[in-house]
C-alpha positions as CSV (number, residue, x, y, z in Angstrom):
1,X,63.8,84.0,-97.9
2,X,62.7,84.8,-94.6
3,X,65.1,85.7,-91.6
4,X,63.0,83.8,-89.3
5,X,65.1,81.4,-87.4
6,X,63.1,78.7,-84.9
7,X,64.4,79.2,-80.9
8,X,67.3,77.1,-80.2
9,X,66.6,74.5,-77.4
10,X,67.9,75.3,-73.9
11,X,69.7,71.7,-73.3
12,X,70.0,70.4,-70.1
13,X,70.2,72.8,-67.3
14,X,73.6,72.1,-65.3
15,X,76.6,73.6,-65.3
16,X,79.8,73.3,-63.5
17,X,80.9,76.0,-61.3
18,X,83.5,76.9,-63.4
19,X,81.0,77.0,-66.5
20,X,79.2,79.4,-64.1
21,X,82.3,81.6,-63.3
22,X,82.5,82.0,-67.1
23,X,79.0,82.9,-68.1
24,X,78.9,85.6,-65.0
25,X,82.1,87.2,-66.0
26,X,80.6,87.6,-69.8
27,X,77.5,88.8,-68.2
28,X,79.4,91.4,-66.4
29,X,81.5,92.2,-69.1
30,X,78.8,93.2,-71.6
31,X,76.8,94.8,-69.3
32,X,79.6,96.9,-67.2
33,X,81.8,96.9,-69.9
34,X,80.5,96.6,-73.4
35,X,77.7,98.2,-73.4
36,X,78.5,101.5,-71.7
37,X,81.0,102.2,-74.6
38,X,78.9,101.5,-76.9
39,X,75.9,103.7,-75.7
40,X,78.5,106.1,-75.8
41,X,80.1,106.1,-78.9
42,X,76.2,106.0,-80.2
43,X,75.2,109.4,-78.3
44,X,78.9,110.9,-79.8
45,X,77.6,109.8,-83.1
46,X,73.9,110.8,-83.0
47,X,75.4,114.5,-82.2
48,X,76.9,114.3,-85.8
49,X,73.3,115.2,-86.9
50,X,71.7,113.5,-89.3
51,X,71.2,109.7,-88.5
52,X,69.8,108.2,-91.1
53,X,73.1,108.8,-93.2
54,X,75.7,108.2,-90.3
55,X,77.0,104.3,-90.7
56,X,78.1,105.2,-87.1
57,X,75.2,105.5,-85.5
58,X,73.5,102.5,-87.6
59,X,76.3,99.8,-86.6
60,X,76.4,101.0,-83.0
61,X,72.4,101.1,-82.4
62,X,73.0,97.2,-83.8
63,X,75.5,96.3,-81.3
64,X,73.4,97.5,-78.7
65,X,70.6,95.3,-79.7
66,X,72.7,92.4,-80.3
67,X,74.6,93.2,-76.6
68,X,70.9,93.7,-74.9
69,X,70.2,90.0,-76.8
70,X,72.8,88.5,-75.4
71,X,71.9,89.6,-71.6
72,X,69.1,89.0,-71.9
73,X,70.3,85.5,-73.0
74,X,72.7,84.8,-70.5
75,X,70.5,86.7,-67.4
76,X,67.3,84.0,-68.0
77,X,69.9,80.6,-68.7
78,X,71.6,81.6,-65.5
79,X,68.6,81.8,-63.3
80,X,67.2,78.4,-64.9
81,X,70.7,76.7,-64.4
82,X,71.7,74.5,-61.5
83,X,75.4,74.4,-60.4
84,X,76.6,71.0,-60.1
85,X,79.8,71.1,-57.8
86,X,79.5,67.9,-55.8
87,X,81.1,64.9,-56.3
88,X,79.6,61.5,-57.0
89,X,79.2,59.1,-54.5
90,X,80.6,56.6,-56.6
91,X,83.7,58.0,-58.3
92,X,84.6,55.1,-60.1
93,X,81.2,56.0,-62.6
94,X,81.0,58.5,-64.9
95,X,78.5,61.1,-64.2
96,X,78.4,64.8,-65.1
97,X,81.7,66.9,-64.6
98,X,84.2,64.0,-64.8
99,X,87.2,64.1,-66.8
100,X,87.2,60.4,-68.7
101,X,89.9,59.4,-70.8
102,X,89.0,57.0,-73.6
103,X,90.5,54.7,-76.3
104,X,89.0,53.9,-79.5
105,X,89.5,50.4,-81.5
106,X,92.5,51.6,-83.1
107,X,94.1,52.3,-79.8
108,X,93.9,56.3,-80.0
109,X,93.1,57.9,-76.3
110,X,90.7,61.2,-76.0
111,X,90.2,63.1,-72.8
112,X,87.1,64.9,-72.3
113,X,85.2,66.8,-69.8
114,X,81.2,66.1,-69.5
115,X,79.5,69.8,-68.8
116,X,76.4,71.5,-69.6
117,X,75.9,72.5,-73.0
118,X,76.8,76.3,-72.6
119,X,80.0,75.1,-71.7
120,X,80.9,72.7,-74.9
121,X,84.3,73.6,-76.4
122,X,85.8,70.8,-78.1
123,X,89.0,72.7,-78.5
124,X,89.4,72.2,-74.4
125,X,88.0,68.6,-74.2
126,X,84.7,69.5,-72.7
127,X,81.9,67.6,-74.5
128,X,77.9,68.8,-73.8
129,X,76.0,66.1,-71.7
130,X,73.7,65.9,-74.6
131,X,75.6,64.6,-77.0
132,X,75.9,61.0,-77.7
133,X,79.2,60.3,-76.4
134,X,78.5,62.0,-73.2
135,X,75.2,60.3,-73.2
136,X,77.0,56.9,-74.2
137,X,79.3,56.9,-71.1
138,X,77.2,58.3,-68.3
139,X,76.8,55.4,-65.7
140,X,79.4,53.7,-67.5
141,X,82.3,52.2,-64.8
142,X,86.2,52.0,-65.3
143,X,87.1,49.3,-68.2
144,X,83.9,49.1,-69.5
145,X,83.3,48.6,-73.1
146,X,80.8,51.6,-74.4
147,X,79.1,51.4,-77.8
148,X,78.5,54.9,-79.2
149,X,76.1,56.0,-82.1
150,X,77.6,58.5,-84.2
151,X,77.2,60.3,-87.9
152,X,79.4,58.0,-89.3
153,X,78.1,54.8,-87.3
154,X,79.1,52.8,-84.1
155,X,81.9,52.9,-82.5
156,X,83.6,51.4,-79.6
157,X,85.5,53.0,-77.3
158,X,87.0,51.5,-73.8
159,X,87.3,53.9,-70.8
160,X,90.5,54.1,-69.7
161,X,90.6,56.8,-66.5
162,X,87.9,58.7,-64.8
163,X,88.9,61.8,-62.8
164,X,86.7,64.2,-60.8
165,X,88.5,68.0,-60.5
């Protein structure tokens, strides 16, 4: 079995400014934080002497790879990112960053957030822009009636609010 995994796609390249906020303060936090206590419990361990029995010095050089991966990550999909802070012109649409509250046939309401997809936490409501509710609703206006594909088939959901933050 091989450990070759294919790149993951990028997604579409906004964010919100919050979304932003959030990936700079993990950025800063691995490299100013992280990564300096790692390094150092590595060059503690590697003093120990020999390193190709210490489990110390194993695990920590592979948190310092997985750390550099991660900046490296985060340094490239920050430059390639644009900041969407503006508001629509037309705030009665649905376009990326609103808040939209919907209703399904059986009358259950959802609120989600439309962001970038290295934002998407479904725990907090905020749903990627490529995903096909997102993709269902942008454009959409208030009341509309939105047909949306999903695993389990089509659905119709009604939108219900739109908010900008």
């Amino acid at each position: 079995m091989s450990r070759y995994r294919p790149p993951r796609t990028a997604g579409t390249a906004l964010i919100t400014p919050e979304g932003e906020a959030r990936m700079r303060a993990e950025l800063h936090e691995l490299w100013h934080v992280r990564r300096p206590q790692v390094t150092q419990s590595v060059s503690e361990a590697a003093a120990q002497g020999d390193r190709s029995e210490n489990a110390e010095y194993t695990y920590g050089k592979k948190m310092l790879r997985e750390i550099d991966s991660r900046v490296r990550f985060l340094t490239k999909r920050l430059e390639a990112l644009k900041v969407v802070s503006e508001k629509p012109s037309d705030p009665n649409k649905v376009y990326f960053g609103a808040w939209v509250t919907i209703e399904d046939e059986d009358g259950k309401q959802s609120r989600y957030r439309i962001v970038g997809p290295d934002e998407l936490d479904l725990k907090l409501g905020l749903i990627s822009i490529d995903s096909p509710l997102a993709r269902a609703l942008i454009g959409k206006a208030l009341d509309a009636e939105v047909r949306v594909q999903t695993p389990t088939g089509e659905q119709f959901v009604y939108i219900v609010a739109i908010e900008y933050p």
